[in-house]
GUPA-861366 format. One record per residue: residue number from 1; chain; z, y, x of N, C-alpha, C in turn. Coordinates in steps of 0.05 Angstrom, whole numbers. Example, Ala and Ser with C-alpha at 12.3 -4.5 7.8 and 13.67 -1.06 7.14 Angstrom:
% residues 2
  num  cadena     nc3     nc2     nc1    cac3    cac2    cac1     cc3     cc2     cc1
    1       A     156    -114     264     156     -90     246     156     -66     264
    2       A     142     -45     257     143     -21     273     157       1     258
***
This chain:
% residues 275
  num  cadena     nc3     nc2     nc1    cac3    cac2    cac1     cc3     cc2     cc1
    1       A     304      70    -786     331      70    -798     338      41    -803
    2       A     358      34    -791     371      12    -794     379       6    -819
    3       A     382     -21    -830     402     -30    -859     427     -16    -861
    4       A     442     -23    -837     468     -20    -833     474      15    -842
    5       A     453      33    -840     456      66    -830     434      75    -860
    6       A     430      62    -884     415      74    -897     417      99    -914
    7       A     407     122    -891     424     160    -909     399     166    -913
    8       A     392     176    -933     375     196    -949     378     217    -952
    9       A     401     228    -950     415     259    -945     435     257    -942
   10       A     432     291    -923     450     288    -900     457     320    -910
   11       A     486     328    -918     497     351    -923     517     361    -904
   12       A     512     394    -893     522     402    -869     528     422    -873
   13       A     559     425    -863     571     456    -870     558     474    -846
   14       A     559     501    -842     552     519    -829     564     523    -810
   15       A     589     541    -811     612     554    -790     631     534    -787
   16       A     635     532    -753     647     512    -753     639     481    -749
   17       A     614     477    -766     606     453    -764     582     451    -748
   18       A     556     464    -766     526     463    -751     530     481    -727
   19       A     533     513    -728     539     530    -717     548     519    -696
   20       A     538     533    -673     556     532    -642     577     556    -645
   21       A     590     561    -624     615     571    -619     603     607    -621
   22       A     580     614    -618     570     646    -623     557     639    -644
   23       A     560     625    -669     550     628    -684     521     623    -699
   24       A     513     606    -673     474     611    -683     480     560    -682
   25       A     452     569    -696     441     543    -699     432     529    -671
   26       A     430     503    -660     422     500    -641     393     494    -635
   27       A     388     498    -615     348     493    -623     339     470    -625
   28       A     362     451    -616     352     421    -611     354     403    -648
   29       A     363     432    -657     354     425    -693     343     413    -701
   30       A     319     439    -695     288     432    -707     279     406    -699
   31       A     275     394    -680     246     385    -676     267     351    -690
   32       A     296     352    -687     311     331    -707     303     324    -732
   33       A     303     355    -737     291     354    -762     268     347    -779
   34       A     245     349    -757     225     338    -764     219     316    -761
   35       A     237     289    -750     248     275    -749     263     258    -778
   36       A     284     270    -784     297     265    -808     270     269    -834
   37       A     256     290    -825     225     289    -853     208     267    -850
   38       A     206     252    -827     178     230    -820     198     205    -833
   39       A     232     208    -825     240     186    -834     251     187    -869
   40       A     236     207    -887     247     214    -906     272     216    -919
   41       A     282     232    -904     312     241    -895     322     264    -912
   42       A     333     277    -924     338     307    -936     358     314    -917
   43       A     346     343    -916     375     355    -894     383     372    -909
   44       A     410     380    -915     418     404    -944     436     411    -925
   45       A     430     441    -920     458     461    -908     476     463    -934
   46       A     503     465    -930     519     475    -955     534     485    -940
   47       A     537     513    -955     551     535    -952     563     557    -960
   48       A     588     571    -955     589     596    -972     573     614    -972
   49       A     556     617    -960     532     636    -955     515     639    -982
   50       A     497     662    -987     476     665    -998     453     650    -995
   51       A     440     643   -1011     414     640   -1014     400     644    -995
   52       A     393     675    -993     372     690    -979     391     685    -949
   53       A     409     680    -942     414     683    -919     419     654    -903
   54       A     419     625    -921     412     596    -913     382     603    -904
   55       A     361     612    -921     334     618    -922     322     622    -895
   56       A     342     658    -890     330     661    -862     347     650    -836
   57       A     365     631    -844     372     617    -818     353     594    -812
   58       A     342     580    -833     331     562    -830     291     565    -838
   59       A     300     587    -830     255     601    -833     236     583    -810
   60       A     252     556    -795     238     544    -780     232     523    -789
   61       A     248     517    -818     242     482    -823     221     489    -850
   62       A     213     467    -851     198     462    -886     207     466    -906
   63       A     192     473    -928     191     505    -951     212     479    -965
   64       A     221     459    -968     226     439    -981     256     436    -980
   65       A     268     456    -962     296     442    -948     314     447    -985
   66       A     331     429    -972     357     433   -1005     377     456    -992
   67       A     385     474   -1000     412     485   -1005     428     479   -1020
   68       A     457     473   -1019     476     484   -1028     493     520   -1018
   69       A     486     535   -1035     482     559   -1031     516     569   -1042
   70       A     527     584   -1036     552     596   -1058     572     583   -1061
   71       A     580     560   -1037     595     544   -1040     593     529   -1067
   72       A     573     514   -1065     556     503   -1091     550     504   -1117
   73       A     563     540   -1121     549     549   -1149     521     553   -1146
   74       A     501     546   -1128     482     560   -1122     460     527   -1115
   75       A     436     517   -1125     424     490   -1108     397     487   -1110
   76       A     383     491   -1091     360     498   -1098     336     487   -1078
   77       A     319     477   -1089     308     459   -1067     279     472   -1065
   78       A     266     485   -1040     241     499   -1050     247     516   -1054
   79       A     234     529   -1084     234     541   -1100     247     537   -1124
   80       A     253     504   -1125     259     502   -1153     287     502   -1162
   81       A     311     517   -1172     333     516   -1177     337     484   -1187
   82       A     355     469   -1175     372     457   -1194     397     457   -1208
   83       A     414     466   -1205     437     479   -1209     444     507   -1198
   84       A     459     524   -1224     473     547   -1220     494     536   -1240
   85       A     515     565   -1235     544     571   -1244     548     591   -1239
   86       A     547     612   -1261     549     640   -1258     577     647   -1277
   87       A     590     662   -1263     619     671   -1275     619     688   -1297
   88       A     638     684   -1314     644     705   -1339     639     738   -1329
   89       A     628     756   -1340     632     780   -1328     655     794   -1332
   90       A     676     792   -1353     698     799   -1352     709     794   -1332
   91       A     713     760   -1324     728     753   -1307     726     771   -1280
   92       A     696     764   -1269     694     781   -1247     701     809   -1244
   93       A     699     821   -1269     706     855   -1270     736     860   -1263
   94       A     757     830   -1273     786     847   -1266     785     825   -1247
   95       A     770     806   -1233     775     804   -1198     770     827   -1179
   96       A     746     845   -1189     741     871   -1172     778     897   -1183
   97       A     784     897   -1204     810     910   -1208     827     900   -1191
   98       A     834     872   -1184     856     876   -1172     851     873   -1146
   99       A     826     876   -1136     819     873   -1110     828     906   -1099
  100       A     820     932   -1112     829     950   -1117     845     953   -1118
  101       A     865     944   -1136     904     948   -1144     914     940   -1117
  102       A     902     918   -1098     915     909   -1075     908     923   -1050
  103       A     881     932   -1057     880     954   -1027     897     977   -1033
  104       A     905     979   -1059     928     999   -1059     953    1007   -1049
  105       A     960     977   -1055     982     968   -1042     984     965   -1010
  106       A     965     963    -990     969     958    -970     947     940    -957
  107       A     936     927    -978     915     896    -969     894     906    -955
  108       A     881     906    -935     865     910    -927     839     888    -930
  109       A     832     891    -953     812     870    -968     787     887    -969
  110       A     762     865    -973     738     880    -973     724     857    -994
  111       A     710     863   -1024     704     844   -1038     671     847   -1040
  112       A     663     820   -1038     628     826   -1043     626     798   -1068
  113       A     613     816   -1087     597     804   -1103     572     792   -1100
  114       A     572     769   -1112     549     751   -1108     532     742   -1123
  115       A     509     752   -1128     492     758   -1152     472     729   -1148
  116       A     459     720   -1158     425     707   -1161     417     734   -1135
  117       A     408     754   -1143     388     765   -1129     394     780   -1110
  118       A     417     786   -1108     433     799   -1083     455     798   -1084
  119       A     476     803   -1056     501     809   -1054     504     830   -1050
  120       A     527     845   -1065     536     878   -1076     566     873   -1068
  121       A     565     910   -1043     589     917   -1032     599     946   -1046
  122       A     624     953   -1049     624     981   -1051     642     992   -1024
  123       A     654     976   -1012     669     987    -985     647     983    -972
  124       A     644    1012    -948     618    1009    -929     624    1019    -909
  125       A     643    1013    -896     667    1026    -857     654    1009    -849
  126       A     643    1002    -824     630     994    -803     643     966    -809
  127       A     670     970    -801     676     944    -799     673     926    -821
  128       A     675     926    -846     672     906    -870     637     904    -867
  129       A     621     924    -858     599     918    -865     583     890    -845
  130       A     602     901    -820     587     876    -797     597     851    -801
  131       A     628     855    -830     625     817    -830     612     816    -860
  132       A     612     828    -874     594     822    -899     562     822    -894
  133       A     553     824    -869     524     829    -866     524     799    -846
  134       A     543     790    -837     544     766    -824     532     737    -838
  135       A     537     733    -866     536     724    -881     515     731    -905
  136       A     514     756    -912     499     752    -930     469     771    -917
  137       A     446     760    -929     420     770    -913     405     799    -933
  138       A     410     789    -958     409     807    -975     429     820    -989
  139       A     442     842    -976     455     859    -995     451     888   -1003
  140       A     471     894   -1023     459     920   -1035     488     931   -1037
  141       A     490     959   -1024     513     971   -1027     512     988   -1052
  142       A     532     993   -1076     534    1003   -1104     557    1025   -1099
  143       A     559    1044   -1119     577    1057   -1119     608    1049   -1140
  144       A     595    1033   -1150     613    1012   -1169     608     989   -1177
  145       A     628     968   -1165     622     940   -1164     625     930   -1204
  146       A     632     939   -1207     637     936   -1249     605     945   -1256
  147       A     592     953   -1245     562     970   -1255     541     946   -1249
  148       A     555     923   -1226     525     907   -1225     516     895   -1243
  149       A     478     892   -1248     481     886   -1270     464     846   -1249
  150       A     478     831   -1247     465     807   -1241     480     785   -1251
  151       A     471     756   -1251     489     746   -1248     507     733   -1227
  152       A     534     732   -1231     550     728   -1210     561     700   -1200
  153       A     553     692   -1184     558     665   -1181     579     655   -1165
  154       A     591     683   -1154     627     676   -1128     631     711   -1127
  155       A     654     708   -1124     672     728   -1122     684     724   -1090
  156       A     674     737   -1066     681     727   -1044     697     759   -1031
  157       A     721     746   -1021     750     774   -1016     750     770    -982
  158       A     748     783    -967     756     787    -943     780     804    -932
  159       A     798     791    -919     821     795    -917     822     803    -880
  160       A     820     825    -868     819     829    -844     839     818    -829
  161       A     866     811    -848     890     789    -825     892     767    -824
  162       A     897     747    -854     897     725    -855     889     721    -882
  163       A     867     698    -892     867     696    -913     884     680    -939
  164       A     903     670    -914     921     663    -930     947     678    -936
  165       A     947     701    -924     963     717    -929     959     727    -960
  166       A     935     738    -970     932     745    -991     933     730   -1016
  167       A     910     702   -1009     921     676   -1026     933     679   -1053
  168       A     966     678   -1045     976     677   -1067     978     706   -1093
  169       A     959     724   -1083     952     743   -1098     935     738   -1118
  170       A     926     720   -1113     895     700   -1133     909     681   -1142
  171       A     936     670   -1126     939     634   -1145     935     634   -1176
  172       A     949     661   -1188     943     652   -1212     921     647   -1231
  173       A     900     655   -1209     872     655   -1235     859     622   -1227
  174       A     880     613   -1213     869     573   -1215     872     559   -1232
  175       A     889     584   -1255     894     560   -1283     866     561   -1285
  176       A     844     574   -1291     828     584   -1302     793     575   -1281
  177       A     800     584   -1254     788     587   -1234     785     576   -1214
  178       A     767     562   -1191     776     558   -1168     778     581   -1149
  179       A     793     580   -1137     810     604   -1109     801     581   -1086
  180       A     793     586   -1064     784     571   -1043     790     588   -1022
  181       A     807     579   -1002     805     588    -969     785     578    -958
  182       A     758     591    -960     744     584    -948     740     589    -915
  183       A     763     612    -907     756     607    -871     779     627    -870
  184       A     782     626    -846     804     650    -835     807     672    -853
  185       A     788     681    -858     786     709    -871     778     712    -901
  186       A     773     687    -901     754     688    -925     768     675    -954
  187       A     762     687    -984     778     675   -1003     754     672   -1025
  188       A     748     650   -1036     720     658   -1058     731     642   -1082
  189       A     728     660   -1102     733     651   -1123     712     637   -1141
  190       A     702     612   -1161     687     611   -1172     690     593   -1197
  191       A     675     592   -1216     678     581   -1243     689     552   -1237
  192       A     712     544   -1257     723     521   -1249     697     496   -1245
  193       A     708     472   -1234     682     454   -1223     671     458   -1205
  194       A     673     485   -1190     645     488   -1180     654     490   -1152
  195       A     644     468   -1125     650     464   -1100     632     454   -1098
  196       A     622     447   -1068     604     438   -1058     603     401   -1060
  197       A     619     390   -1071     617     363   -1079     607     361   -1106
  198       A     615     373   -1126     606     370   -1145     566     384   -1149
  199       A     565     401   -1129     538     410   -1125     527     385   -1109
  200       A     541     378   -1090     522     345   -1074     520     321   -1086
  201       A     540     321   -1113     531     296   -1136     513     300   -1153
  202       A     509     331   -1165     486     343   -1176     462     330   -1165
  203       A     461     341   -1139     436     336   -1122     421     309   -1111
  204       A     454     294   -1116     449     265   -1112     436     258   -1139
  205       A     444     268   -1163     434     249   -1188     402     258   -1194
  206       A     392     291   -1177     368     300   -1185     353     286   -1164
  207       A     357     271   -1146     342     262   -1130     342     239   -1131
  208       A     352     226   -1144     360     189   -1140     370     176   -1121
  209       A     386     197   -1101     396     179   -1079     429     171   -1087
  210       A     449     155   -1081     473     141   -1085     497     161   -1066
  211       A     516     158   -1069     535     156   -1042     530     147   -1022
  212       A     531     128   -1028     522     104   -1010     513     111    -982
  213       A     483     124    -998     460     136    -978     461     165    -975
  214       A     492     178    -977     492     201    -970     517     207    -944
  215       A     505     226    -922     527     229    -899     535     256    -901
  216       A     555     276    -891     561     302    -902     585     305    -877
  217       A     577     329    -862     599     343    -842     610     366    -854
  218       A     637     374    -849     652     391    -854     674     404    -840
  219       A     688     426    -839     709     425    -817     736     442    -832
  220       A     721     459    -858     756     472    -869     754     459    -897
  221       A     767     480    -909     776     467    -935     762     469    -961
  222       A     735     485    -958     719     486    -983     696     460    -969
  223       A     699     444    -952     677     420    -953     695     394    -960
  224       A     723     395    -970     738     369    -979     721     361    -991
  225       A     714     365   -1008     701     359   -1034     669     350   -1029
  226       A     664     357   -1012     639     353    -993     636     327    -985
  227       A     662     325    -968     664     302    -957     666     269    -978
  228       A     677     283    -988     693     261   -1015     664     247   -1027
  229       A     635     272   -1038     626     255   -1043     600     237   -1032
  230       A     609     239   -1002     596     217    -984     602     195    -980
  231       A     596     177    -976     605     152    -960     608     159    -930
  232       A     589     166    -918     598     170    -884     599     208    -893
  233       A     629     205    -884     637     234    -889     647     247    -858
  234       A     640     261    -851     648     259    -817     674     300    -820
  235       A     685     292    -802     704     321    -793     702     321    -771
  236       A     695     348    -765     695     351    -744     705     354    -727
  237       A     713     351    -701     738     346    -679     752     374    -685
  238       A     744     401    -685     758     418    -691     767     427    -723
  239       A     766     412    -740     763     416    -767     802     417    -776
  240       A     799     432    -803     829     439    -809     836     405    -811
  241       A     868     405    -802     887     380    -808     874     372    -831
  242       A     878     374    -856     877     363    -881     840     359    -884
  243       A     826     369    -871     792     357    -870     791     324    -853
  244       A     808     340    -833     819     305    -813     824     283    -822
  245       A     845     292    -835     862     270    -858     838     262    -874
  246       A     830     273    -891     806     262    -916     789     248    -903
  247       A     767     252    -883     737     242    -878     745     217    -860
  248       A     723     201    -876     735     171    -856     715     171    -833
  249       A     714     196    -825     702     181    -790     703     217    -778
  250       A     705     218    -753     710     240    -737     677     250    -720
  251       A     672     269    -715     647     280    -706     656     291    -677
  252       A     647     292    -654     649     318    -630     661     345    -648
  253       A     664     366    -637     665     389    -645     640     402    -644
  254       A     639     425    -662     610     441    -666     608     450    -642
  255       A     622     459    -621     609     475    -591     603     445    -583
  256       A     612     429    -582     591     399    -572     570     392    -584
  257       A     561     406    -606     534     403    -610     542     372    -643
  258       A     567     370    -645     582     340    -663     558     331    -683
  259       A     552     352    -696     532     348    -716     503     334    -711
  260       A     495     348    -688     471     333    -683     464     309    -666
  261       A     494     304    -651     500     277    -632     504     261    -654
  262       A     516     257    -674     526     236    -688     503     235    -708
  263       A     484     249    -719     465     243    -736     442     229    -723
  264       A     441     236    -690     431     217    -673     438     194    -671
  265       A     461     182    -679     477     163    -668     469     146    -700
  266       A     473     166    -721     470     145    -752     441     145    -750
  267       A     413     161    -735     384     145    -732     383     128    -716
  268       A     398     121    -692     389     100    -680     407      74    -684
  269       A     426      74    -705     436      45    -722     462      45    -704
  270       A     469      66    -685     502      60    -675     523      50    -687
  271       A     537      33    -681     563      28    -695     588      49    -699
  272       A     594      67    -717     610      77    -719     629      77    -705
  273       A     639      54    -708     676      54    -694     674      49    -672
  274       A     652      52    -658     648      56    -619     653      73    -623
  275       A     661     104    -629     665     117    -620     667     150    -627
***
């Protein structure tokens, strides 16, 4: 590791970013990775995902890796938690009401609760199950989402047309709440504060590393905040407009592999603005 390139952790969104274009990790990961460990490097996936389901994407690297789990209500390195953010249960009980009041109306929404120890569905039609099983590795289907008894750390709404169509059905609980478009489809609500930047400054202060010495890829709109608190903040060539705008340096796209060419590029001391 060069002077010029000194990262200590390196934070990476999932879909979109790490992910190739079907979805899977690439293999030329791993053996990076063990790479980024000889050069005492942290690699932290962050994601809206579960726990248990960062876990078994990454059952190839060392017991050691960091998560940002829950779109960073969730951080846990090992075994050892360092941060949670678990939501009021009232609150979440009338996010599941009006998730309800709106499939009433017409919404074709599907809501999964996000516990510590599992994620809990009560819609179970083929189709909500193959994208709620996409994402989460552990879930538990209930007969009433008000009955779970865990704690809840995101309120995540799937919207089968647009997720911003529904959106403004939630704006109002941002006095209170964050509301996040987290992807096409996706809407997650969670205790104010809580994004994946404020989880990667956490992580930065439990580990002693700076900004400075931290790099972070992203491509929609729940890794702004991601990006923000890196110094080399990279977007990715396909990433939303407003991720573009924010991160001061640009990556390949995830089907080019962006993530793991340019983390190549910050180990061997490349000059950024080549390219």
């Amino acid at each position: 590791m060069t002077a010029q390139h000194d990262i200590r952790l390196i934070a990476v969104d999932m879909d979109g970013t790490l992910l190739d274009g079907e979805g899977h990790i690439p293999d030329e990961l791993w053996p990076l990775l063990d790479e980024l460990d000889e050069r005492g490097i942290l690699f932290a996936p962050a994601s809206g995902r579960q726990l248990a389901t960062l876990r078994r994407s990454f059952d190839h690297a060392r017991d050691d890796v960091v998560y940002i789990a829950e779109n960073g209500a969730y951080v846990v390195r090992g075994d050892d938690e360092i941060s949670s953010d678990a939501l009021d249960p009232e609150f979440a009980a009338g996010v599941v009401r009006r998730v309800r009041a709106l499939a009433e109306r017409g919404f074709d929404l599907g809501l999964v609760v996000c516990g510590k120890r599992s994620a809990y569905i009560e819609r179970v039609d083929a189709a909500f199950r193959a994208e709620s099983d996409r994402y989460y590795a552990k879930i538990e289907i209930v007969d009433d989402l008000l009955e779970v008894d865990d704690q809840v750390l995101k309120l995540a709404v799937y919207d089968f047309r647009d997720a911003e169509r529904s959106e403004p059905e939630f704006a109002d609980l941002r006095e209170t709440h964050q509301v996040v478009v987290s992807g096409h489809h996706w809407i997650d609500l969670m205790n104010p504060g809580v994004n994946k930047g404020i989880a990667l400054e956490r992580l930065q202060t439990a580990l002693g590393i700076t900004r400075a010495q931290t790099a972070a890829f992203g491509d929609y709109l729940n890794d702004l905040e991601l990006l923000d608190a890196a110094a080399y903040s990279f977007a990715m060539a396909n990433a939303h407009p407003e991720v573009l705008e924010r991160a001061a340096h640009r990556a390949p796209s995830n089907v080019e592999q962006g993530v793991l060419t340019t983390i190549r590029r910050l180990l061997d001391g490349e000059d950024l603005a080549a390219g």
